[in-house]
Structure formats: C-alpha cells, structure tokens
C-alpha positions, 0 to 999 in steps of 0.5 A: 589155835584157838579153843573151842567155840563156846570158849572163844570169846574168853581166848585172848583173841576173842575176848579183845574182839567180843568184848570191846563193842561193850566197854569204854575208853577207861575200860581199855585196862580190863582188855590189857588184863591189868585188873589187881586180882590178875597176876602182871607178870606176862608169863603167869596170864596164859596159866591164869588163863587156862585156870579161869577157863577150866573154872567157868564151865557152868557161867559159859553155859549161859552163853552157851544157851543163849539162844534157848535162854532167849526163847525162853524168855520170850515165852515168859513175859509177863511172870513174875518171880515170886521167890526170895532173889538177891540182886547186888550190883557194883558202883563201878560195873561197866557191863551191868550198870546199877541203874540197868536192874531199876524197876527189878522190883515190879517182876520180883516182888520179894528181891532184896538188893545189896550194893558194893562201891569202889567195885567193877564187874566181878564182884566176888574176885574184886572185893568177895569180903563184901560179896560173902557179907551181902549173900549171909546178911540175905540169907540169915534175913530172907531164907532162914525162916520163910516156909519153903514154897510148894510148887 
C-alpha cells in the first residue's frame, strides 16, 4: 500500500506522478533513481527509501503546511527580511533555477549568495564539500561578529 498521505509523493508511485509535470526530458534519469549518490542495485533502493523518508520529516513538513505557509505569505507582502540570510543556489538545478532567486536582494537587504556549479538539486547529497564550504565561509563572514538583533 501506499504511505501516509503527507509522504505520498515521496513513495515511488507519487514521486513519478507529482513530480514529473515539474521536470524535463533530461530529467527523466533523476525519476529512474539514477543519481550518483543513489545506490544502482534495484534491491538497495526500497531500503534507501525507507531511510530517506524516515530522514526527511522536518523538510516535508513544509509541504505538510503548505496551505498555512500560503496564508502566511499572503499576509506578508511587502516585509522584507532584515536578518543575515544565505541563499546558494546550483548551476544545474531544474526545480530551483539561479535565475528564479534574481531580485532576492530587494526583500533581504543582508542576503549573502553562494553558487555551486556542475550540481543539481540536492546540493548537500551532490557536492556537501562545497555545501559546507559555503555555510562556514557565510558564517565566519556574516554571523561571527554582528550584534545579535533584538526583537
């Protein structure tokens, strides 16, 4: 059968389905699991699956609130984040384009960028040297020494 409905479209069955309006032709190989961190032999990608899902709880429940998170942001137009905030992005990312976060600069005014190329859209599985690289780097530069807001 098939999971709960809040990790459907993570099951094997949902992901082909949900997920394919959003990804082009050349993104058939990510649908067929064959992204080099994931394991190739058949047998291995239900226990990987499994461990991915009892993994990602706290990602999904983004999902999970998606409707809240609308609402939400309905409320908020026009505010801008005035906190230090990194965005890295990733050359080869079909979901979340670099050229999707353009303009990010005007409703955080202290957003620091980070770009990884040759790198689609799970940065951290991908290449997580960088990834960590890039989240120090910011860290060290941005958050070390800044006086802490009040609120």
């Amino acid at each position: 059968g098939l999971p709960g409905a809040g990790e459907w479209p993570l099951a094997t069955e949902g992901l082909n389905q949900a997920s394919h309006p959003y990804t082009s032709p050349e993104d058939e190989m990510i649908l067929q699991g064959q992204l080099p961190c994931v394991p190739k032999p058949p047998q291995r990608l239900p226990a990987l699956h499994s461990i991915l899902l009892s993994k990602v709880g706290g990602p999904l429940n983004w999902y999970r609130n998606m409707e809240r998170n609308w609402k939400w942001s309905c409320r908020s137009i026009g505010r801008k984040i005035l906190i230090p905030a990194l965005m890295v992005t990733a050359e080869k990312d079909v979901v979340l384009t670099p050229e999707m976060s353009k303009h990010m600069e005007n409703w955080i005014p202290h957003l620091k960028r980070g770009h990884i190329n040759d790198c689609g859209h799970w940065t951290q599985m991908e290449k997580p040297t960088e990834v960590n690289q890039i989240l120090i780097d910011w860290l060290e530069t941005e958050v070390k020494n800044r006086p802490v807001s009040k609120i």
